[in-house]
Each structure stands twice: as structure tokens, then as C-alpha cells.
N, C-alpha and C positions, 0 to 999 in steps of 0.2 A: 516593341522594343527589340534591337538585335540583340541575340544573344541568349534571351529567354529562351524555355522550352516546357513542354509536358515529360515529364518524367512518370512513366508505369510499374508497378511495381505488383508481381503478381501470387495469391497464395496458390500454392498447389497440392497436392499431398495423395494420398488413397483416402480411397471415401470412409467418412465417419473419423477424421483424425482430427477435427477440430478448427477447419479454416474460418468457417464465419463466428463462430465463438471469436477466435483471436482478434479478425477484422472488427467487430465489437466493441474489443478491449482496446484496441489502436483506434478507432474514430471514434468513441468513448458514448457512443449512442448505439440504438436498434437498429440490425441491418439482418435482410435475409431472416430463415428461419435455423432454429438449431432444436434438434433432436435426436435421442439417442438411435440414429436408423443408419440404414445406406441410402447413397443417393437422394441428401434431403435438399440440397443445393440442385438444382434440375438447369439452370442456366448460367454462362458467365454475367457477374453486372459489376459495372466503375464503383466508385465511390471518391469524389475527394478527399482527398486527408490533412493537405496543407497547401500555402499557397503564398508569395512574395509581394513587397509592394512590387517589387519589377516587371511580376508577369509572369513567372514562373507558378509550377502547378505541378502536385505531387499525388496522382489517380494511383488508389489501392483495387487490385482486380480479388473480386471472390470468385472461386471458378470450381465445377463440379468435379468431386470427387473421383479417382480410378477405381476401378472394378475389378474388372478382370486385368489386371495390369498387364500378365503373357500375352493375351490376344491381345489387347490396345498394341503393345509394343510392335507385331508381326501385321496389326494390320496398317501401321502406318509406315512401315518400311516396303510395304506394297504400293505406296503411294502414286508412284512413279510407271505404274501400267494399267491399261487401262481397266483389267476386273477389280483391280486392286479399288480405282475410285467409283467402279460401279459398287464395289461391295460397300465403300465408306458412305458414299453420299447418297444411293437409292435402298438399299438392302436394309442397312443397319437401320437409318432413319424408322422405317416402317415396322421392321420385326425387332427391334431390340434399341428402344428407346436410350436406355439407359447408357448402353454401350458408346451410341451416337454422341451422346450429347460427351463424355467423355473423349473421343474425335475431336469434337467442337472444339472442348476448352484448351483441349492442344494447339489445335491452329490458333485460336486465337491468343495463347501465350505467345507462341510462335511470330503473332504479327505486333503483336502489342508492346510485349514484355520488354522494357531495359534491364532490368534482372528478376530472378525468380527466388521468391521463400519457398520453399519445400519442406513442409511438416513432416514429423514423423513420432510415431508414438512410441515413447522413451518407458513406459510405463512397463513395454516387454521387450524382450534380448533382441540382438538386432539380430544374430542367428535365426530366431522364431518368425523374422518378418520373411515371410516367403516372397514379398512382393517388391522388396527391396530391387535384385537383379533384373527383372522386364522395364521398371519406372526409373532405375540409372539409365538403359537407352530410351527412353522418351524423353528424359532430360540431354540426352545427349543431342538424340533429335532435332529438339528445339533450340538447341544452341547457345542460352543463352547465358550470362552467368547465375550461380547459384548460389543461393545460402542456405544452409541447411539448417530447420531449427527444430531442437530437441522438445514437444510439446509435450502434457500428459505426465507431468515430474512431480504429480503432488504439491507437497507445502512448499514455503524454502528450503532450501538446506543451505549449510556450509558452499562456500566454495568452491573448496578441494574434491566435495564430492558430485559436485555438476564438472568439474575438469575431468574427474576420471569419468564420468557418462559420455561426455564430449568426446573423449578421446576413443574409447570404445567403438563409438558410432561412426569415428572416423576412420578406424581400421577397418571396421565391417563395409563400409561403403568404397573403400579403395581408394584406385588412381581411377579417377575421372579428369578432364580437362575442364568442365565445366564447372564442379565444384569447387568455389573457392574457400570456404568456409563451414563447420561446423560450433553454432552455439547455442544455448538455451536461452529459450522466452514461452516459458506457459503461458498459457491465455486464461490462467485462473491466478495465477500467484505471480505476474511478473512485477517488477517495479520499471518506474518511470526512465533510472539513469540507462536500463539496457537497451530501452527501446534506443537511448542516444548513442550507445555503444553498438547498433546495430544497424545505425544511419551511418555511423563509419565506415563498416563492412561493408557496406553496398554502394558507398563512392568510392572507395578502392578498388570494388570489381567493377565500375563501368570504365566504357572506352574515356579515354581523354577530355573529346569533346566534351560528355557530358557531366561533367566531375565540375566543373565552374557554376551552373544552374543548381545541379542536384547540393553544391556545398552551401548555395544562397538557402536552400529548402532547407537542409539541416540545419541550418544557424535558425529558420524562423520557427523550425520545432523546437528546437533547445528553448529558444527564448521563452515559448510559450510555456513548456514544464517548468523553467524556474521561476515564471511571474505566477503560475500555480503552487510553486513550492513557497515564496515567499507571503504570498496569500495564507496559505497553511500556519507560517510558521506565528503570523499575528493573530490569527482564529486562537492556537493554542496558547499563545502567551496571554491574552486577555482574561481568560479566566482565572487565572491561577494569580498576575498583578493584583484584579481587583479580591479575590480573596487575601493578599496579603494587606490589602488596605479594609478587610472587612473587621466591624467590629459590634461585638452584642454586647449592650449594659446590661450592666447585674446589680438588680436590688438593694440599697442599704440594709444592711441586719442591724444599724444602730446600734442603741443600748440594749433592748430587747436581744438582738442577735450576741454579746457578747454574755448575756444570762445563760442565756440557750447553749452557747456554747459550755458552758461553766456543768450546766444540767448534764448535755451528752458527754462528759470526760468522765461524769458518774453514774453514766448510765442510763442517764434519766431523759425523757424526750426524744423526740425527732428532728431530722435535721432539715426545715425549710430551705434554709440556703442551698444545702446542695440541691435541693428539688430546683430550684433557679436555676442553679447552672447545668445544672441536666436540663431545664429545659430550651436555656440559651443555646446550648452546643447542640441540642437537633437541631435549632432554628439555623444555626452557623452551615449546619452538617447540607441541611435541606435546600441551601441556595447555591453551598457548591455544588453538590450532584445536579441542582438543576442548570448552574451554568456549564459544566460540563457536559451534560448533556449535550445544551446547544453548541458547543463548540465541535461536538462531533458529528452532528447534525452538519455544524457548516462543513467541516472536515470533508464528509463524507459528498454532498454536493460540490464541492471544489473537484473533486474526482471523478467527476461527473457519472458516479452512481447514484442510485435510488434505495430508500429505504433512511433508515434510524435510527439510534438508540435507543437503548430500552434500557427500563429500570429493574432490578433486580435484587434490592435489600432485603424486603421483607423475603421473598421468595430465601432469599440464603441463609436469613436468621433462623425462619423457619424450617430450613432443613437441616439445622443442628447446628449452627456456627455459632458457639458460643464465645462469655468472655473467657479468653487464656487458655481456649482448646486449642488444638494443633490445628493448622492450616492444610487444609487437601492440598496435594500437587496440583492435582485437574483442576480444582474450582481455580489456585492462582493463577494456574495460563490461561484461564477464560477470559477473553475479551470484554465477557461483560462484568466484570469484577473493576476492572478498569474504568471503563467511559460512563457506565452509570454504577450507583451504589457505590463513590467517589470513596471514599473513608474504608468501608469494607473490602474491596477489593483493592485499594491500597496497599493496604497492611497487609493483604495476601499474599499480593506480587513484592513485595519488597522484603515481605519472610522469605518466599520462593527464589528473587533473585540476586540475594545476595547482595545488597545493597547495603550501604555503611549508613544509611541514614535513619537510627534509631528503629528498626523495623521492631526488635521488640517490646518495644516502650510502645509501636501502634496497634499490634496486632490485635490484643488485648482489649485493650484501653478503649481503642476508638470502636469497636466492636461495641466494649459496653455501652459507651455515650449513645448508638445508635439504637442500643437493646434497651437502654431509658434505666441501668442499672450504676449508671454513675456520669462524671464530665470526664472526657475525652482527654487523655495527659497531652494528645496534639494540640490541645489548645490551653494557653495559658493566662493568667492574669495581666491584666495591663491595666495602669491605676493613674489617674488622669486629674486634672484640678474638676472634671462633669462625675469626677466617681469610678467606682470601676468598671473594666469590662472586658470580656473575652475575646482573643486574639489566635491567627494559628502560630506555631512555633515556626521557628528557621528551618529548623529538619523538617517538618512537615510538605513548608511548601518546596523544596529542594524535593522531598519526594515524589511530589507534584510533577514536577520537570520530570525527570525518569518516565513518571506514569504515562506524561504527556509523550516522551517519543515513543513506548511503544504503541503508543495508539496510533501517532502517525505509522507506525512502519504498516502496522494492520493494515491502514483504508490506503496507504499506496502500494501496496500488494497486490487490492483485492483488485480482480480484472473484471467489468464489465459483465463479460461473457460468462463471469458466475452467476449473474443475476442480481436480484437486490440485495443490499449488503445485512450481512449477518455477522452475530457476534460470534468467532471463532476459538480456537488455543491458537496460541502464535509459539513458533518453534523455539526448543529451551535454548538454543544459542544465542538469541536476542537479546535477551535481559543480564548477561554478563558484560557482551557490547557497549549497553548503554551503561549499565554502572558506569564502566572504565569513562566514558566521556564526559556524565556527568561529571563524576570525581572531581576530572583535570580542569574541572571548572568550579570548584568548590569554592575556591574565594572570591570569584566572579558574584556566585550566586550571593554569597554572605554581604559583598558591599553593596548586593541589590535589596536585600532585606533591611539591612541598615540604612536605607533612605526611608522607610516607613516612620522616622520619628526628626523630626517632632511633628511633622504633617507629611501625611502618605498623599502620592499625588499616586494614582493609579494610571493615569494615560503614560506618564512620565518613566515608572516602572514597567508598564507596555514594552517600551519602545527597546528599552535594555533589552529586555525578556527576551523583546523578539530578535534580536539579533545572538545571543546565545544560544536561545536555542537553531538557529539556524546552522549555528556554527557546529553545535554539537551532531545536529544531524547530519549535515554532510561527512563529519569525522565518521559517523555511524555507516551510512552508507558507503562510503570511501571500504569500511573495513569487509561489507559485506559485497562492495564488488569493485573491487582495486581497481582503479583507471579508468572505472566507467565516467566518471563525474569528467575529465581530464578529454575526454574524444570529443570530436566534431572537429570542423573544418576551421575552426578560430574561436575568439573570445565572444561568447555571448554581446551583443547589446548593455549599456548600462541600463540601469533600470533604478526610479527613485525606492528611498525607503518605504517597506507596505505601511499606510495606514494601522491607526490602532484600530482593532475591532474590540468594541466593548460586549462584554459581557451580557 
């Protein structure tokens, strides 16, 4: 088809800075090896990344590591006589492997490349990089446009404080003509919208020509992170629907239980009943931690990483969490308080974050219900013409939502290139964010909970869910990278409603 093309796209960096890590976390699969060494990358190799119905095609080059950056630099500005390519193509080859192969992956930027990523480790002052000044003329060298990307940045942070790294790195590195750009993307902590905010950057630097093809490429990446993100947002909402349509009968106390009661006001006897509902609200407690579970299970394969939730209630009760003791800072950021041990690490994050939704009517409470010391005030009576039966509360599952985006932001974080997904702390800026968004969705959430009566249709509640919470994530993410959502070459594709995923 006229018109199409291959578009290259090549990482570069000083050796050990993280390029197949990143390419990793961008093709979302195994590629190359990564270890903490130099020169562990020994050859350039393609990989596709994306591709059009039209015919277009979007190759990511991994390419070995600089070294000695000074001599790289001097010996390929020797190019152009002849000891110069005696020393590049016979010499080096033989007595200094490593050096050669960095040669290589020049030229072949040089012949490949329609622009160049250029890692650099942000983790130390751009002062401290001695190697900075040799490898601005090899990028000069090779001509081609550049992006520059701040890798090695730890967790997330704030905005403001990746703008000021940015800017830093862009003083230190000057006036170049080839540089067009300085942004961050770790290959451990990025999310999905920068990748889209960095498909921007790189159809602004190529020539004319190829700005038409490479924008069909972005539009087919885009599409594919949001039919990923939509998939997500139904993974999440399903659990938390059919918990609001969950419910546990509880025992008539009959006549006998109104004795009994009459007994315990003086003192006398024990109380059956409650042993009931202690035991209904673990059985409540037991099927959402386990649907939660799977939901981050799916979560986490949408993301196309590896690994899975784990549980960790007993493990917390056991390490002293008791009822109506104060909530550790650290254990509330722990990711795994979140996605497993549903109820405990609820109430943890919702004490921690500041949330308006009864956290401490849960923290307690639903602590006990799981330590078998009483029922869970998150769950309440509901009294039916079948009898009674335990239900969660409105605040509860509204807490729910909350819990539910920080767990998305976790596994769209996690990059590839860290390996199998682990439960981590997520940074304390996150869980104010999400408050704020829930919030402004508080009477959204309440006419969803108000469909649970007089018959709960759980697919039906699905389907709300899923589009709330969709809504609130993008607010979320909007606030944590302004404009990224907004880049690319046009409007995404429409795309139908996702699917309910059941529980």
C-alpha cells in the first residue's frame, strides 16, 4: 500500500542504564537479557512493537550499551581515514570486543534509526555523569532526532517534581540540534498514558514525510492501552457489584433467642446469635477477599505481567493488628492490605487515606469480624419476607471503589522490566487523588447502591460500576500526568462497552 512504512525506533544510552529493561516494559513480554553488569546487551536486535491494518509497522531497536564513551566519541569522528576504519573494523573487532560492538550499534542507529530514545540515569546528578559530553557527539554523529528519557526515578512522584528533574537534565545537556526533547519514562514505575505522551514526542521530531504513517502507529497504540484500560476497569468493577448484591442468612433466634436475649441483659448466658453472625460475616469477608483476589489476578495479566496476589490476613492479625488499635502508616501503603486481606487492609488505607467513608467505624470493626471477635459494623442487617440476612453497607462498598483505583494505579505502574508483580507501598500522594475523585462521584456511587433493592441485578450494577469507575480513573490519572490522556495524533477509535467480567 503507498504510503505505509517501517518506522525504527532506537533505545540508546551508556551501558548498564536500563535499555532492555525498558524495551520489556514497552513490548510487555521477555526480550534480551537484563543484569546488573556492563555490556550485558552484546548485540543490536528489532523487535516489533506495533503494527496498522494499513501496513505500517513500528520496530523498537535494543542496542548495546557505551563504554568508554570519550574513545567511542574520537574514534568514530576518525571514521573518514583510512587507520581510523582500520582501527574501527579490524583492531577493535578482535582486541576489544566490547568497545566494537558499541561501533556497531552506532552505525546501525545511524542506518536504522527514524529517531533515538536516549536513556540516562536520573537516579545521579547530571554533573556526576562524566559521560554525558563524549555521547552528546555520538548523538550528534548520528544525526538523528532525539528524545531524551529520564530512567532510574524510583516510585512515582508528584509532577512538579519529575518537571524539575526534567529541566535540570535539560540544562545539563545544553544546546544540541538534535535534541528535541527531555521527559521521564522508567522502565520500572511508568504508566501507560506517557508512553502515549511520548508517541507524541517523537511524531513531532520526525521529518514530514513520516508523521502521516508514524501518526496511524500511535493512534493503533493508543487504542490498544485503552481497550486494555477498559478491560481493567470491568475486571474491577465486578467484584465489588456482586459483593453488593452478596448476602448471608442468619439463623432465626425465635422464641428461644428472645429468652436468651432477656438472659444476656442480666448477665446470664451466651450469645449464640452473635456467634452466627460472626460467622456469616467471615463467610461474607472470605468470598470477597477471594473475588478480589481474582480480580487482581486478571488486573495484573491484562498488564501483561506475571505473578499474583497473595493473601495476607492471618499473616497481619498475627502480627498484632488488632480490634481498634491504631493502623501502621507502612502496613496501610502496602499493596497487599489492598488486593488481598480485602476488609483489613481496607480499613487500613482508608484510615491512612483520608477518606470520608466511615473509615473508623471500619478499621476496628471489620478487623474484629475477621479476628472472629464480633460482626463487622461494614456489614449490616437486611430483613427480607426469607428472613434475615447480612449485607455490606453503602460506605463500605464506596470504600471498595477507592481501594479498587489504587490497586489499578499499582499494576499500571508496574513495568515489565521489574519482573514478576509484587505487592509494593504506593506513593502517599495517591490516595488523597483518589479520595478527591471518588467524592465527586458520591451520589453516582449511592444511586448505584440503591438499585440493590428490591432485587440486586449484579451484571446490571457491573455495568454502571464500570463506567465510573472509568471515569474516575482517567480524572485520577489526568491529575497525575496533565495532558497525557489528551496527546496522540487524533481521537482514538470508538470502541464498544467492555463486557461484564464476573466475579
Amino acid at each position: 500500500m503507498s504510503g505505509t512504512a517501517s518506522i525504527a525506533l532506537s533505545l540508546i544510552s551508556h551501558t548498564n542504564a536500563g535499555k532492555t529493561t525498558l524495551a520489556r516494559t514497552l513490548l510487555g513480554r521477555d526480550v534480551g537479557v537484563v543484569r546488573d553488569a556492563q555490556h550485558v546487551t552484546q548485540e543490536a536486535a528489532a523487535y516489533p512493537l506495533v503494527e496498522t491494518p494499513e501496513g505500517d509497522a513500528l520496530v523498537l531497536w535494543d542496542t548495546p550499551g557505551f563504554g568508554d564513551s570519550a574513545r567511542l566519541a574520537r574514534r568514530l569522528a576518525q571514521q573518514g581515514n583510512p587507520v581510523g576504519w582500520f582501527l574501527s573494523q579490524v583492531w577493535d573487532r578482535f582486541r576489544d570486543r566490547a568497545f566494537y560492538l558499541s561501533q556497531q550499534a552506532v552505525r546501525n542507529v545511524r542506518e536504522q534509526a527514524d529517531a533515538v530514545l536516549y536513556l540516562v540515569n536520573a537516579s545521579e546528578a547530571p554533573e556526576d555523569a562524566g559521560y554525558l559530553a563524549p555521547e552528546m557527539a555520538v548523538l550528534d554523529w548520528i544525526g538523528k532526532p532525539v528524545i531524551v528519557l529520564l530512567n532510574q526515578t524510583g516510585r512515582p512522584r508528584p509532577r512538579d517534581e519529575e518537571q524539575a528533574d526534567e529541566a535540570r537534565w535539560r540544562s545539563a545537556l545544553g544546546s544540541h540540534p538534535t535534541i528535541r526533547e527531555v521527559t521521564t519514562l522508567d522502565a520500572f514505575a511508568r504508566c501507560w498514558v506517557q508512553e502515549i505522551a511520548l508517541f507524541d514526542l517523537v511524531r513531532d521530531a520526525l521529518p514530514d514525510a513520516r508523521r502521516a504513517p508514524f501518526g496511524r502507529l500511535a493512534d493503533a497504540w493508543q487504542a490498544r492501552r485503552l481497550a486494555q484500560f477498559d478491560e481493567a476497569m470491568a475486571a474491577l468493577a465486578a467484584p465489588i457489584a456482586y459483593a453488593a448484591c452478596d448476602r448471608e442468612p442468619l439463623p432465626d433466634a425465635g422464641v428461644g433467642g428472645a429468652l436468651r436475649g432477656i438472659g444476656r441483659s442480666l448477665g446470664i448466658g451466651r450469645d449464640d446469635a452473635e456467634d452466627g453472625k460472626a460467622r456469616a460475616s467471615r463467610a461474607m469477608a472470605a468470598r470477597l477477599d477471594d473475588a478480589l483476589r481474582a480480580s487482581t489476578d486478571r488486573l495484573i495479566a491484562l498488564h501483561g505481567l506475571d505473578g499474583s496476589a497473595k493473601g495476607e490476613v492471618l499473616a497481619r492479625l498475627a502480627a498484632g493488628v488488632s480490634l481498634d488499635a491504631p493502623v501502621d502508616e507502612r502496613k496501610a501503603a502496602m499493596m497487599g492490605g489492598v488486593v488481598s486481606g480485602a476488609l483489613t487492609g481496607l480499613a487500613a488505607d482508608l484510615a491512612a487515606g483520608g477518606f470520608t467513608f466511615g473509615a473508623g467505624m471500619l478499621t476496628g470493626a471489620v478487623l474484629g469480624a475477621l479476628g472472629g471477635a464480633g460482626i463487622a459494623r461494614g456489614l449490616n442487617l437486611a430483613r427480607g419476607k426469607s428472613g434475615a440476612a447480612l449485607r455490606w453497607e453503602d460506605a463500605f462498598l464506596s470504600g471498595l471503589v477507592a481501594s479498587a483505583l489504587l490497586r489499578y494505579l499499582a499494576v499500571a505502574h508496574y513495568g515489565r522490566g521489574r519482573g514478576d508483580w509484587t505487592e509494593t507501598e504506593y506513593p502517599p500522594f495517591w490516595p488523597p487523588i483518589v479520595a478527591e475523585a471518588v467524592e465527586r462521584r458520591r451520589d453516582a456511587l449511592a444511586g448505584l447502591w440503591s438499585r440493590r433493592e428490591p432485587a440486586c441485578d449484579a451484571d446490571e450494577i457491573t455495568q454502571g460500576l464500570t463506567g465510573l469507575l472509568a471515569a474516575a480513573a482517567r480524572d485520577v490519572l489526568d491529575r497525575l500526568y496533565p495532558g497525557a490522556l489528551a496527546a496522540g495524533s487524533g481521537p482514538a477509535p470508538a470502541r464498544p462497552p467492555a463486557a461484564p467480567v464476573r466475579a
